[in-house]
C-alpha positions as CSV (number, residue, x, y, z in Angstrom):
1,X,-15.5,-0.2,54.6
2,X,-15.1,-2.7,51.8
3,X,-12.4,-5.3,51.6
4,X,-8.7,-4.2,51.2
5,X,-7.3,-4.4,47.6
6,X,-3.8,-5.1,47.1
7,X,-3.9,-2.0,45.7
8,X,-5.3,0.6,44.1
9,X,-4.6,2.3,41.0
10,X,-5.3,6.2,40.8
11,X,-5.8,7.2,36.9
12,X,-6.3,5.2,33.7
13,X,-4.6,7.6,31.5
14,X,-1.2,4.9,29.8
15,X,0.3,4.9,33.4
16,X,-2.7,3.7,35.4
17,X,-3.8,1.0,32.6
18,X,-0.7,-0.3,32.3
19,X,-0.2,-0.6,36.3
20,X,-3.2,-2.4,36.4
21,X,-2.7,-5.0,33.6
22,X,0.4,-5.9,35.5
23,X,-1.1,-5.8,39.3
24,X,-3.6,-8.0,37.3
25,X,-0.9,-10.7,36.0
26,X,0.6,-10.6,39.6
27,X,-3.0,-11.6,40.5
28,X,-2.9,-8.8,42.7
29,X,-7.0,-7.6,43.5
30,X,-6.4,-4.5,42.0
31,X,-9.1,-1.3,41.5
32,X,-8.1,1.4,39.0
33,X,-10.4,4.1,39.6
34,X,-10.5,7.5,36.9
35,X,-12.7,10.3,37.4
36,X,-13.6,10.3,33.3
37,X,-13.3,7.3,30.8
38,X,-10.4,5.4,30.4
39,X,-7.4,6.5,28.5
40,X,-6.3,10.0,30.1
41,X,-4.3,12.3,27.4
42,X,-5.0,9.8,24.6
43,X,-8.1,10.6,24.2
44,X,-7.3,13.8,23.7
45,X,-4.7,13.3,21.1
46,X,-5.7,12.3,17.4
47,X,-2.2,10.7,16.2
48,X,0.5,8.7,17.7
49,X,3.3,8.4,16.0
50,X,6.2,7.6,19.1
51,X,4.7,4.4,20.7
52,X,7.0,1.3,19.7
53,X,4.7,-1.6,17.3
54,X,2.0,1.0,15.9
55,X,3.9,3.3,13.2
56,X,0.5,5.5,13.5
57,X,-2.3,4.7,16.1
58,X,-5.2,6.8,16.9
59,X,-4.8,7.8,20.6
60,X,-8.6,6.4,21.2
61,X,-8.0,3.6,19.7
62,X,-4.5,2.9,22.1
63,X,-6.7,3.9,25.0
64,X,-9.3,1.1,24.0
65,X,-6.4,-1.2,23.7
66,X,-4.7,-0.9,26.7
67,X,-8.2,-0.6,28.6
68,X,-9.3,-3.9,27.1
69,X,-5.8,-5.5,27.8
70,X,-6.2,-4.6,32.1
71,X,-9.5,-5.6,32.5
72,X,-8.5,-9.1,30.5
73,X,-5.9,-9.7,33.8
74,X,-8.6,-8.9,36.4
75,X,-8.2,-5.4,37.0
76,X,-11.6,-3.7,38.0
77,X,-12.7,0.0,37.2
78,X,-14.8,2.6,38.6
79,X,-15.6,6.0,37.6
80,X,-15.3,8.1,40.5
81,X,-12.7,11.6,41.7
82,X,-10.5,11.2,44.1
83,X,-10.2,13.6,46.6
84,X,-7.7,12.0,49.2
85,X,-5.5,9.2,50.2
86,X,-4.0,8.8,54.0
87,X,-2.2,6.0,55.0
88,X,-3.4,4.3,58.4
89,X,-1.3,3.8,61.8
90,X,-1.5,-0.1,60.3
91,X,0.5,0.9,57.0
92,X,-2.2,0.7,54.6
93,X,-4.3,3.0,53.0
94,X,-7.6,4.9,52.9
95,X,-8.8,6.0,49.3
96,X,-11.8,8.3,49.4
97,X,-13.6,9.7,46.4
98,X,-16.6,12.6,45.3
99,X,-19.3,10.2,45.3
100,X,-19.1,9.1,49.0
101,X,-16.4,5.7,48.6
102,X,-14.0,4.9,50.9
103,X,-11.7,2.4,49.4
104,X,-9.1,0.5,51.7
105,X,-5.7,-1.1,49.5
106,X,-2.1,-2.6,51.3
107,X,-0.8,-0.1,48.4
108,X,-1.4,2.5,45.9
109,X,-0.3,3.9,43.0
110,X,-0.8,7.5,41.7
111,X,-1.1,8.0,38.4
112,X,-2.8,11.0,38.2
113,X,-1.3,13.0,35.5
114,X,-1.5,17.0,35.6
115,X,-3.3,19.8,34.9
116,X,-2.7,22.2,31.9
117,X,-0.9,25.5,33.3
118,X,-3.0,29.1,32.6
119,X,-1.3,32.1,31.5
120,X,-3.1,33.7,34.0
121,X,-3.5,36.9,32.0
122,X,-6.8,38.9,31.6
123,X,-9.4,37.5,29.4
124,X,-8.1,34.1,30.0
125,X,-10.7,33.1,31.8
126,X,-13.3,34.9,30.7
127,X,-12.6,33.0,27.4
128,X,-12.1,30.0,28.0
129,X,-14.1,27.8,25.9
130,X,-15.2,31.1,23.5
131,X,-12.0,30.9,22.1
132,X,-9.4,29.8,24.6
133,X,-8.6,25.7,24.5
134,X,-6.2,23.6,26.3
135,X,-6.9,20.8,23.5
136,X,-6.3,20.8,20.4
137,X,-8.0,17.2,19.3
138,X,-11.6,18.6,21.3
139,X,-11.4,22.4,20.0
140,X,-9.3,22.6,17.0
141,X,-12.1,21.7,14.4
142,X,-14.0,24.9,15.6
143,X,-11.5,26.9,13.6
144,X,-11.6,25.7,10.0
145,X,-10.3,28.5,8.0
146,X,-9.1,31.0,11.0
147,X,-6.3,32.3,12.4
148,X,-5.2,31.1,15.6
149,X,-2.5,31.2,17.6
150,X,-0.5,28.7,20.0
151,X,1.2,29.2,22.8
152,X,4.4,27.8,24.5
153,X,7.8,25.7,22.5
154,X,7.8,22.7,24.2
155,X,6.6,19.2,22.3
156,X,3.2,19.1,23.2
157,X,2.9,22.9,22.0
158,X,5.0,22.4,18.6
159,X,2.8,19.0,17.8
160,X,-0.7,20.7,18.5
161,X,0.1,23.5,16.1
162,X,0.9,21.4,13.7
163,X,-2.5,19.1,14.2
164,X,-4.4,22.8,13.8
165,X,-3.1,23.3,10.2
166,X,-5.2,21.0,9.4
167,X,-8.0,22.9,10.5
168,X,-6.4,26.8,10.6
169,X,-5.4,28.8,7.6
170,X,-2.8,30.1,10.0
171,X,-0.9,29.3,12.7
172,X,1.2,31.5,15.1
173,X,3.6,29.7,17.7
174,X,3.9,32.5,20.2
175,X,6.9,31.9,22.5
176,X,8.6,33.4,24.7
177,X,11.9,32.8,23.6
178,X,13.9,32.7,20.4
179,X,13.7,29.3,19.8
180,X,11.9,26.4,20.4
181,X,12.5,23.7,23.2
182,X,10.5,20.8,21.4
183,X,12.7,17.9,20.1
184,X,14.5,18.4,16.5
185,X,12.3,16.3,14.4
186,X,9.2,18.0,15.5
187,X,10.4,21.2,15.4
188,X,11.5,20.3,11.9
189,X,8.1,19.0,10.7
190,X,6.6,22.2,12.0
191,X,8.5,25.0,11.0
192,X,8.6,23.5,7.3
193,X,5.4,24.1,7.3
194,X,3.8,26.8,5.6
195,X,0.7,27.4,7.6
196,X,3.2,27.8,10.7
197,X,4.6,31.1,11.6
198,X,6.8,31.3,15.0
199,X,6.2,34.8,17.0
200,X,9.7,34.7,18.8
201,X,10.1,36.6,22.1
202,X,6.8,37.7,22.9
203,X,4.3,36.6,26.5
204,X,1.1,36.7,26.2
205,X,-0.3,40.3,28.6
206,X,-4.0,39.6,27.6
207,X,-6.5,37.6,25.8
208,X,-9.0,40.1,24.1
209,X,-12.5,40.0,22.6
210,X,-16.1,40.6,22.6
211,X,-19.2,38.9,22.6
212,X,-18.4,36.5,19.5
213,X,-15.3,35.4,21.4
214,X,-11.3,36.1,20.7
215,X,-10.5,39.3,18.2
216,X,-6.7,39.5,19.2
217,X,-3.6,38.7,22.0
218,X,-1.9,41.9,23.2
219,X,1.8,41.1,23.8
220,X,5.3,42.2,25.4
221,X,8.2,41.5,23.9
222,X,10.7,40.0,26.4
223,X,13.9,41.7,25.0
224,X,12.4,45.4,24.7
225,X,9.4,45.4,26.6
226,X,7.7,46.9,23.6
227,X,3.8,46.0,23.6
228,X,1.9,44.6,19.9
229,X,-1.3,43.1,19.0
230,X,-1.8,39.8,17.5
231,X,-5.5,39.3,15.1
232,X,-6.4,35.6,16.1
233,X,-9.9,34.4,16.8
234,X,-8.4,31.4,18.9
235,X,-5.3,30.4,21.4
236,X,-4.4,27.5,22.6
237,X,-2.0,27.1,25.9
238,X,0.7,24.8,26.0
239,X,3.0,26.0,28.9
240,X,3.6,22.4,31.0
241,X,1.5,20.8,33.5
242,X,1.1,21.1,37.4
243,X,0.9,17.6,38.6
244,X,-2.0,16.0,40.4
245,X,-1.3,15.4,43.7
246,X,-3.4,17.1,46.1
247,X,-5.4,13.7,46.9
248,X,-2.0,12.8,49.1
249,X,-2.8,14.3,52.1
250,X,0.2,13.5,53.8
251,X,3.7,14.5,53.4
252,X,5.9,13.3,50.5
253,X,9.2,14.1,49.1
254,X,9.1,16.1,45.6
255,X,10.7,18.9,43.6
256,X,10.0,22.9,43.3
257,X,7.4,22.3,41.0
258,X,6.1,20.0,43.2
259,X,6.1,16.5,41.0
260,X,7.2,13.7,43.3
261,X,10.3,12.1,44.1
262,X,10.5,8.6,43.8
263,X,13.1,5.6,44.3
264,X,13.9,2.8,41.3
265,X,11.3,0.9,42.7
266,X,8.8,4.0,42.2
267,X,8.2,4.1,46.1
268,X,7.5,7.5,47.1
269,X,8.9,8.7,50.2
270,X,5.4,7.3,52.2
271,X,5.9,3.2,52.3
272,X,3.6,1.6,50.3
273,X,2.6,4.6,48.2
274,X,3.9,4.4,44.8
275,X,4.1,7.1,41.6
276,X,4.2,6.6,37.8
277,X,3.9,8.8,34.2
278,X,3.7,12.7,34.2
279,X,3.6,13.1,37.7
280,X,7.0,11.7,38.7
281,X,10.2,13.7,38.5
282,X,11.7,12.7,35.5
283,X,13.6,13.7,32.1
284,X,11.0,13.5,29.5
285,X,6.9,12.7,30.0
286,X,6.0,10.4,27.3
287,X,3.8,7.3,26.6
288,X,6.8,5.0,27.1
289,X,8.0,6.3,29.7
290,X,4.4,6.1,31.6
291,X,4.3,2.5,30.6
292,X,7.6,2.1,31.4
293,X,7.1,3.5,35.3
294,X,4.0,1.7,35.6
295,X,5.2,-1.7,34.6
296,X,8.1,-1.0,37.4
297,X,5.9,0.4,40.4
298,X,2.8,-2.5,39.9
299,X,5.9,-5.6,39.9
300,X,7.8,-3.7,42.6
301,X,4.0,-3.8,44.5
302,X,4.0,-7.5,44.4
303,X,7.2,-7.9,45.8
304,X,6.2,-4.9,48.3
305,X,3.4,-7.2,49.4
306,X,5.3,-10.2,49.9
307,X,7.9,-9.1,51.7
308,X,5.5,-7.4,54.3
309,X,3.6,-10.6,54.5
310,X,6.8,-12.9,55.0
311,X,7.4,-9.9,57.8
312,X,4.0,-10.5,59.2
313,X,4.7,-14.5,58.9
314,X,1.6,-14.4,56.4
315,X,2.1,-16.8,53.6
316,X,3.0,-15.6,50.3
317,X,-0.5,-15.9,48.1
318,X,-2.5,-15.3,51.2
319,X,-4.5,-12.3,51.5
């Protein structure tokens, strides 16, 4: 067992960088440790356009930015998954990863993220990868001059089909619905543009194709029930995220969907464990707000800290 950190850090996408630039300026000893490179769902967006100080920034290049900015306070990283945190009769915690590493921290903060949600339809599967994407920024250059469709009406769903007309000749917004749930401005952007066609009312039933890939979705509509076909050679999903947070392996206070519940302080319901970005229960999952979590769950760490070690009589600055 290695020494304690003052705590760890679980995910580097904006949440899990930011946490541990500021658990670095608290000069906290602080681990951040993400299962792929730094950066999260930056690197899989081209263009930001909503962050406060850049009017446009490439999401790499923000990643590289932030990344550079923690390690410049202290904090260290380490590529690893993982796969379960338990907190100790003494209060603290047990961080153990895929490769073998048991970690030991006074705190922790999750910053997982979440997962991309499947249709769960036939041919998903099966297609995935030959036709089927979750990203935009990896797969959308593999279908310069088709016809693709995307799926769901929330932001990240009305933003990616915009991104593919760069790419497409056509885009289809399949939702279920008769109108879109992203914000006004994006909505506005998109639907003014000609390459964009919204499919209102209409779920997915099944992805189809052959041996080249995607030929076409078969769809209900959700008023009639009536059944059509729609020609595309690619779909991308956007229907929401399931968070991350199977590596807690104790009990914790969340919602129906299962994203956790947190105090002002970004305490979870298990002492010492905090939450911050998309996981979290919360209005709207945006860069800012990650950032904005994070910087409140690594300075409400420090004073987490000190108070247990004036508890303990330990001096404050001692570790």
């Amino acid at each position: 067992m290695r020494e304690p950190y003052d705590v760890i850090v679980i995910g580097a996408g904006p949440a899990g960088l930011c946490a541990g630039m500021y658990a670095g300026r608290g000069m906290l000893k602080s681990l951040v440790i993400e299962r792929g490179l730094p950066g999260g769902e930056l690197l899989n967006t081209e263009l930001i356009e909503d962050y406060p100080g850049f009017e446009s920034i490439l999401g790499r290049e923000l990643a590289d930015k932030m990344t550079s900015h923690a390690k410049k306070f202290g904090a260290e990283f380490v590529t690893d998954t993982v796969e379960a945190v338990r907190r100790t009769p003494e209060g603290d915690f047990t961080v153990s990863t895929a490769l073998g590493t048991t970690y030991r921290a006074r705190t922790v903060i999750v910053t997982a993220g979440g997962t991309p949600n499947k249709l769960g339809v036939p041919g998903e599967k099966t297609y995935a990868g030959k036709g089927v994407s979750y990203c935009a920024v990896c797969d959308g250059a593999f279908f310069r001059n088709e016809v693709i469709a995307v799926v769901g009406g929330g932001d990240a769903a009305v933003e990616e089909a915009d991104y593919l007309t760069r790419y497409a000749e056509k885009v289809y917004i399949v939702h279920r619905r008769d109108r879109l749930r992203a914000s006004a401005i994006i909505q506005q952007r998109a639907l003014a543009n000609p390459k964009i066609e919204p499919v209102w009312n209409q779920v997915v039933e099944e992805v189809v194709g052959n041996d080249k890939g995607v030929q076409h979705l078969r769809l209900r509509d959700t008023a009639t029930g009536e059944e059509s076909t729609l020609a595309v050679t690619g779909v991308f999903i956007f229907i929401g995220f399931t968070p991350n947070t199977g590596m807690i392996k104790e009990h914790y206070e969340h919602d129906e969907q299962g994203y956790i519940q947190t105090d002002a302080h970004m305490m979870t319901s298990i002492p010492g464990l905090f939450a911050a970005g998309d996981l979290r229960v919360q209005l709207t999952r945006q860069i800012t707000t990650a950032v904005g979590d994070a910087t409140t769950a690594a300075i409400a760490v420090e004073k987490y800290l000190a108070a247990q070690r004036e508890k303990a009589g330990t001096p404050v600055g001692a570790t």
